[in-house]
ROSE-4610 file (N, C-alpha, C; in Angstrom, 1 decimal, always signed):
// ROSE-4610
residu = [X/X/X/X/X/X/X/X/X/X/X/X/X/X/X/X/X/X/X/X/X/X/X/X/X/X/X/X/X/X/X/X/X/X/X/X/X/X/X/X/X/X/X/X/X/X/X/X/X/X/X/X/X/X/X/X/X/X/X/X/X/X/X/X/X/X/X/X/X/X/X/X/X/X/X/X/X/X/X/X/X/X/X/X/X/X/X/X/X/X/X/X/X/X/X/X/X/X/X/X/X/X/X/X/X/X/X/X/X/X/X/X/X/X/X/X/X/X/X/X/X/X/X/X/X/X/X/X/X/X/X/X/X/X/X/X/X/X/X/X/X/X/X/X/X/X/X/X/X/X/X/X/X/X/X/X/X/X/X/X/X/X/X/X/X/X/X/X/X/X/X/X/X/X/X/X/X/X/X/X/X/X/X/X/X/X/X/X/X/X/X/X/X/X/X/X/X/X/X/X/X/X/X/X/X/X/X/X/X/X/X/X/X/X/X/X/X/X/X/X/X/X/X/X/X/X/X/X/X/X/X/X/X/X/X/X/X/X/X/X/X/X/X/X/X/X/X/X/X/X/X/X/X/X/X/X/X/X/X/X/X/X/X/X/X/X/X/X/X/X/X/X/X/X/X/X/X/X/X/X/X/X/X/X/X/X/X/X/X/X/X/X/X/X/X/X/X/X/X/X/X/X/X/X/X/X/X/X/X/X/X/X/X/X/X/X/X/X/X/X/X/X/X/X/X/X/X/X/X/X/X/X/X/X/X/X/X/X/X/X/X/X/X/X/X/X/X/X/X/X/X/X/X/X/X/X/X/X/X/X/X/X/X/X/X/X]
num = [1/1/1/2/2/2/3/3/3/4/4/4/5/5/5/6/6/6/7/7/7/8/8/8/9/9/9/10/10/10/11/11/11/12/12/12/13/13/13/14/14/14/15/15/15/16/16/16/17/17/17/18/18/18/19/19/19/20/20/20/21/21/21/22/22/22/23/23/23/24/24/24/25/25/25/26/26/26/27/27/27/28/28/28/29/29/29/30/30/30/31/31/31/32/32/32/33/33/33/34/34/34/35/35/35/36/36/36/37/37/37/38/38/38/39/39/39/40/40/40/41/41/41/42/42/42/43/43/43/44/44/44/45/45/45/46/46/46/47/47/47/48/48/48/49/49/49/50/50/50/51/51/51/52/52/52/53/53/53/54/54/54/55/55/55/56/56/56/57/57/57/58/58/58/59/59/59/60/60/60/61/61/61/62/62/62/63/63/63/64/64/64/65/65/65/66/66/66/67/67/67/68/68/68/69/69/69/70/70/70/71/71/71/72/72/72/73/73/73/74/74/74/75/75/75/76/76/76/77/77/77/78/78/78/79/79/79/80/80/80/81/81/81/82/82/82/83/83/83/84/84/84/85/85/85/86/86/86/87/87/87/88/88/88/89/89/89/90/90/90/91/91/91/92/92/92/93/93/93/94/94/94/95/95/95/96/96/96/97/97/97/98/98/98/99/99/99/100/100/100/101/101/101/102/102/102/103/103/103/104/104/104/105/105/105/106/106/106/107/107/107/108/108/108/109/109/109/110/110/110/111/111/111/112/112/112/113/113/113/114/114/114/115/115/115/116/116/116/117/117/117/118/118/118/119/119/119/120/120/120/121/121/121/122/122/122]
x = [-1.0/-1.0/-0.4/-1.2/-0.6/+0.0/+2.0/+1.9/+1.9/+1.7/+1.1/+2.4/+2.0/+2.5/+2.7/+4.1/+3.8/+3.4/+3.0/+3.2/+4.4/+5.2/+6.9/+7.4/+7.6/+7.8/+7.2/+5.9/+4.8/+5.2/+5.3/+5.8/+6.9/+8.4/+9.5/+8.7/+8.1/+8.0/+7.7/+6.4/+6.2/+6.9/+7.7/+8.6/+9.6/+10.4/+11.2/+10.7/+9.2/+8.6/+8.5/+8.0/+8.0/+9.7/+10.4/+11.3/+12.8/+11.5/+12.2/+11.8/+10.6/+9.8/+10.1/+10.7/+10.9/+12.6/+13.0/+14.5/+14.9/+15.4/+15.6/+16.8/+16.9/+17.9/+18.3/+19.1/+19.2/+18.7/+17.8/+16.5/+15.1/+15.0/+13.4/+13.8/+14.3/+15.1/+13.7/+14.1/+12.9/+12.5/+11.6/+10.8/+10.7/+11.4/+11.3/+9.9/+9.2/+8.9/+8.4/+8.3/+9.4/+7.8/+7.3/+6.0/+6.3/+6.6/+6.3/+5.1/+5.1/+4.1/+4.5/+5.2/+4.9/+6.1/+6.6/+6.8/+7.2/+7.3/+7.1/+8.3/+8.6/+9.9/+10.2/+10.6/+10.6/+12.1/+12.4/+13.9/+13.8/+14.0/+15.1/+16.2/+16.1/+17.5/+17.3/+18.8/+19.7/+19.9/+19.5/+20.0/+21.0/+21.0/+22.1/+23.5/+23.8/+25.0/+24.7/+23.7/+23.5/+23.6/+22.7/+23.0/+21.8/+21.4/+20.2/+20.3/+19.4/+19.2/+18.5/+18.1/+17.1/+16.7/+16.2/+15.3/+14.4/+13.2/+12.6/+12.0/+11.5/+11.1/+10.2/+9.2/+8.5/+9.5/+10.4/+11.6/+13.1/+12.4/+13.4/+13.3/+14.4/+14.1/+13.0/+13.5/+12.4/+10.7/+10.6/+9.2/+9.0/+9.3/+9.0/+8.0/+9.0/+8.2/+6.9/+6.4/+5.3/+4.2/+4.1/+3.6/+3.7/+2.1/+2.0/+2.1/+2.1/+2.4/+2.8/+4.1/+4.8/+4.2/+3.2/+2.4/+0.9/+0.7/-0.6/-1.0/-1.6/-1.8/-1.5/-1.8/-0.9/+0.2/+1.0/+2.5/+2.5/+2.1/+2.6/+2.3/+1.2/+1.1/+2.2/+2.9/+3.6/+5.3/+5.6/+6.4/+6.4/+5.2/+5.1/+5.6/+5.2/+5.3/+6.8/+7.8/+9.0/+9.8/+9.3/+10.3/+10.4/+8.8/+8.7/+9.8/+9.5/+11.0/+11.9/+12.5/+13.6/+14.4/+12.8/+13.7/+13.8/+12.5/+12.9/+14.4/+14.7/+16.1/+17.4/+16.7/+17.8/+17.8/+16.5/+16.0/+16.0/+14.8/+14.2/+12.7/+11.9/+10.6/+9.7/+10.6/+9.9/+10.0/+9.3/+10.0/+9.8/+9.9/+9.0/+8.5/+7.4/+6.8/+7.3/+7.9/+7.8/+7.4/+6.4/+5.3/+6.0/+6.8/+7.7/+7.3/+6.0/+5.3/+4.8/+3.8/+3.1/+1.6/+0.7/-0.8/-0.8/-1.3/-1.5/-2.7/-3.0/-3.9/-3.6/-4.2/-3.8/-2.9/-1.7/-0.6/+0.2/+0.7/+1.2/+0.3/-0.7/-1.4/-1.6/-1.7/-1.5/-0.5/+0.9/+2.1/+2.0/+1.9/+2.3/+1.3/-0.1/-0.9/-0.4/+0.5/+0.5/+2.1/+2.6/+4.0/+3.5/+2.5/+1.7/+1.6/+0.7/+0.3/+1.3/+2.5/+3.5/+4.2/+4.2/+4.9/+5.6/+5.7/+6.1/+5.3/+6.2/+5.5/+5.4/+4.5/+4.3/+3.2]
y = [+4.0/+3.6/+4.7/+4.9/+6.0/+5.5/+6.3/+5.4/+6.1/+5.6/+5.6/+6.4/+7.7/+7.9/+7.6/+7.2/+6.8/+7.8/+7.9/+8.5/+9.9/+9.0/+9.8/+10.6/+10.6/+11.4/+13.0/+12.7/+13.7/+14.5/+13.4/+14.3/+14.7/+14.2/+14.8/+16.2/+16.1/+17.4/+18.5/+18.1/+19.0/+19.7/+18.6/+19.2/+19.8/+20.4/+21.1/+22.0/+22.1/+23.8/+23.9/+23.8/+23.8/+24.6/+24.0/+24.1/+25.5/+26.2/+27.0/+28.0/+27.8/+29.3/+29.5/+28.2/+28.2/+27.5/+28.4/+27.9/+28.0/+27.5/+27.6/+28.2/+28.9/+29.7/+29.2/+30.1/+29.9/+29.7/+31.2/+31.3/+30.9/+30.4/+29.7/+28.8/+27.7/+26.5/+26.1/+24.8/+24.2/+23.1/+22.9/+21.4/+20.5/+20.2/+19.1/+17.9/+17.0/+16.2/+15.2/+14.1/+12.8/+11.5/+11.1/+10.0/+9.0/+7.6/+6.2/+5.7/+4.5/+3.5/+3.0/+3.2/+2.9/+3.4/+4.4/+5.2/+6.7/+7.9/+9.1/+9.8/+11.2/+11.9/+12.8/+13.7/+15.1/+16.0/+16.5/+17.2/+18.5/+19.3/+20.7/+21.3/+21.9/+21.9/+23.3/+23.7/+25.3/+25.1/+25.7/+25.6/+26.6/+27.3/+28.2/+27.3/+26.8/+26.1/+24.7/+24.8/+23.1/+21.8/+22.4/+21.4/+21.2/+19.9/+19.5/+19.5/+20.6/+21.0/+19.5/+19.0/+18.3/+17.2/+16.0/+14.9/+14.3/+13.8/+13.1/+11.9/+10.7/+9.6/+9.0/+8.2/+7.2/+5.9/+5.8/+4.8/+5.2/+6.0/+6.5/+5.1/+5.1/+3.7/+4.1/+5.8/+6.0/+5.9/+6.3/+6.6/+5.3/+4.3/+3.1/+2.5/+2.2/+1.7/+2.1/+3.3/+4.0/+3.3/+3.3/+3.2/+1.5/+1.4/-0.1/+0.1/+1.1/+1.4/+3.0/+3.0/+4.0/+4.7/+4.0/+4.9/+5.3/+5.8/+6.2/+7.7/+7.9/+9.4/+9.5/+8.7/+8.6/+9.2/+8.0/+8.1/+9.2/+10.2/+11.3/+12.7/+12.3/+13.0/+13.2/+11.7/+12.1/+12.1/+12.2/+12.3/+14.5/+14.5/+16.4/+16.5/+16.3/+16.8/+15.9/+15.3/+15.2/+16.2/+16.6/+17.2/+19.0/+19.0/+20.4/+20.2/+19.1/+19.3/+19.1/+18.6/+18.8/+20.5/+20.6/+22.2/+22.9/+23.0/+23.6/+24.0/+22.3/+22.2/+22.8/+22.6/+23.7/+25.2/+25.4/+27.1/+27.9/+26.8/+27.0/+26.9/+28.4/+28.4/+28.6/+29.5/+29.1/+28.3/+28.1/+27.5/+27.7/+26.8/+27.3/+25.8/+25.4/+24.4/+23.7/+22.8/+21.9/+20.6/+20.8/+19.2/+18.0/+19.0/+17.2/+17.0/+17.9/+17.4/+16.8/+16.5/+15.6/+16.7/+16.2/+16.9/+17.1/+18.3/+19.0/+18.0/+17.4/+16.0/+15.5/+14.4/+13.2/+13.1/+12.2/+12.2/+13.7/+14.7/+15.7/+16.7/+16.8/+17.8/+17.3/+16.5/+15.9/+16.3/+15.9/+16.4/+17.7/+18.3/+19.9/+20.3/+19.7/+20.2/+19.9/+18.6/+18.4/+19.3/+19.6/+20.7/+21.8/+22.5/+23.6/+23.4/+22.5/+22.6/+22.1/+21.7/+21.4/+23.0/+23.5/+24.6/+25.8/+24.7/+25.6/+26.4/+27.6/+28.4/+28.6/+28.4/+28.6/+28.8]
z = [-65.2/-63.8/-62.9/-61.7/-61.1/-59.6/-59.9/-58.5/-57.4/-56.3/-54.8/-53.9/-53.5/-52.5/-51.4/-50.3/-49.3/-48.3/-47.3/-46.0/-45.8/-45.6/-44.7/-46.0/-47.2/-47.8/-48.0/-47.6/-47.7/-46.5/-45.0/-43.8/-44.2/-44.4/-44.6/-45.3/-46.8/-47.0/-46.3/-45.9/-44.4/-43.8/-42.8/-42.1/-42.8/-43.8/-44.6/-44.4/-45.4/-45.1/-43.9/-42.7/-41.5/-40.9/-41.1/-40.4/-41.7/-42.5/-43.3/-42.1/-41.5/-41.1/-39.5/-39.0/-37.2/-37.0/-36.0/-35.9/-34.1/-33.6/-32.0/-31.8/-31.0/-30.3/-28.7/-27.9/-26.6/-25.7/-26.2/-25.1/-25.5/-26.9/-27.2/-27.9/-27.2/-28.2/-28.7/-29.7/-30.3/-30.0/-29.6/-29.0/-30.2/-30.5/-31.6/-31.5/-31.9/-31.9/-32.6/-32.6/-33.8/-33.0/-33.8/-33.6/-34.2/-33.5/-34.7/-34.4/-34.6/-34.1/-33.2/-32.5/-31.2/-30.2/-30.3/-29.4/-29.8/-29.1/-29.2/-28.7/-29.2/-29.3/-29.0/-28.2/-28.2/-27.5/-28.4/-28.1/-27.5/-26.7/-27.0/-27.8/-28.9/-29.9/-29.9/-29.7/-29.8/-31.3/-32.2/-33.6/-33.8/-33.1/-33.7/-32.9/-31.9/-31.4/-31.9/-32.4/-32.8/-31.7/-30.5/-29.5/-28.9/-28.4/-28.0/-26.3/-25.7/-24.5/-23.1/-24.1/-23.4/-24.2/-23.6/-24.8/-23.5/-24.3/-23.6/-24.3/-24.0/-25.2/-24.1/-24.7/-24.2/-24.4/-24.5/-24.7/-23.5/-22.7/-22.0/-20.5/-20.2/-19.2/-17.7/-17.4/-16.0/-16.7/-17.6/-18.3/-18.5/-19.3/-20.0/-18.8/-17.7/-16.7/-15.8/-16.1/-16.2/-17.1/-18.3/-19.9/-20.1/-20.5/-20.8/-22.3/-22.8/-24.6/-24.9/-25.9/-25.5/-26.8/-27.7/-28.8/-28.3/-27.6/-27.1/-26.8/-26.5/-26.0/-24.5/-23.8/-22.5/-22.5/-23.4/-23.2/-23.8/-24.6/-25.2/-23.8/-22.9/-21.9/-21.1/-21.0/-19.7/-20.1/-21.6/-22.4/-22.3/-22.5/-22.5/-21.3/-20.3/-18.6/-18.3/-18.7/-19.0/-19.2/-20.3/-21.5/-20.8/-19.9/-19.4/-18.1/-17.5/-16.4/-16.6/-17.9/-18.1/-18.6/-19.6/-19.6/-18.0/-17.6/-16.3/-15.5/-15.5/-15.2/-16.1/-17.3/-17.8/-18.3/-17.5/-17.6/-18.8/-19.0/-20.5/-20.0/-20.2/-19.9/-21.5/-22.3/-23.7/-24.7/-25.6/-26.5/-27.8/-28.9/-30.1/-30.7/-30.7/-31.4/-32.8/-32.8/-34.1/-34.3/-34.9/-34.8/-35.8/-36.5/-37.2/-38.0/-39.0/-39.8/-40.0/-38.5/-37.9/-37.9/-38.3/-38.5/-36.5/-36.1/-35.0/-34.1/-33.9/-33.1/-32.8/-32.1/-31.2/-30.7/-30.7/-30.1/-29.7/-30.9/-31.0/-29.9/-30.4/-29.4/-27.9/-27.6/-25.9/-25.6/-26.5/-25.6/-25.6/-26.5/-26.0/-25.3/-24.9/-23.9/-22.9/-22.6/-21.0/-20.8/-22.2/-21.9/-21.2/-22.0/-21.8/-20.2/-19.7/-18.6/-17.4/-17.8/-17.0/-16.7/-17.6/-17.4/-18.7/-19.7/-20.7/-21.6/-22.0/-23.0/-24.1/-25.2/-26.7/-27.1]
């Protein structure tokens, strides 16, 4: 009998190698971003001071009230275009992409399109 892998372990894997090969700094912190089933995630992290620049969530109370569902590709749009004015504000124009070990589609790719088109660079 062979047993069944779940899901999240496979991601955890993922993201390990992922996050051997990308690391955030001062000036290109890392956009973290984190997907459930029904709501979506995205940080700013200085890895070298070990501190989180910025967060944004579809569980955030100004956004919530926006979003009739915080797992959708919507909410991941206007989750991106968040996360870009928040760096703004903290004068952060680059960044460096980390998808979480999340396959590069749907949800994940909206946000960082509408980051992209809010303003940020990667």
């Amino acid at each position: 009998m062979i047993k069944q892998q779940t899901r999240k372990p496979i991601v955890q894997k993922r993201h390990r190698s992922i996050r051997v090969k990308i690391s955030g700094t001062a000036e290109f912190p890392r956009l973290a971003v984190y997907r459930s089933t029904k709501h979506i995630y995205a940080q700013l992290i200085d890895d070298v001071n070990k501190v989180t620049l910025a967060a944004a969530s579809s569980n955030d109370k100004e956004l919530k009230e926006k979003l009739a569902h915080g797992g959708n590709i919507e909410a991941a749009k206007v989750v991106g275009e968040a996360i870009a004015q928040k760096a703004k504000k903290a004068g952060v124009e680059c960044v460096v992409f980390d998808r979480g070990g999340f396959l590069y589609h749907g949800r994940i790719a909206a946000l960082a399109d509408a980051a992209r088109e809010a303003g940020l660079m990667f």
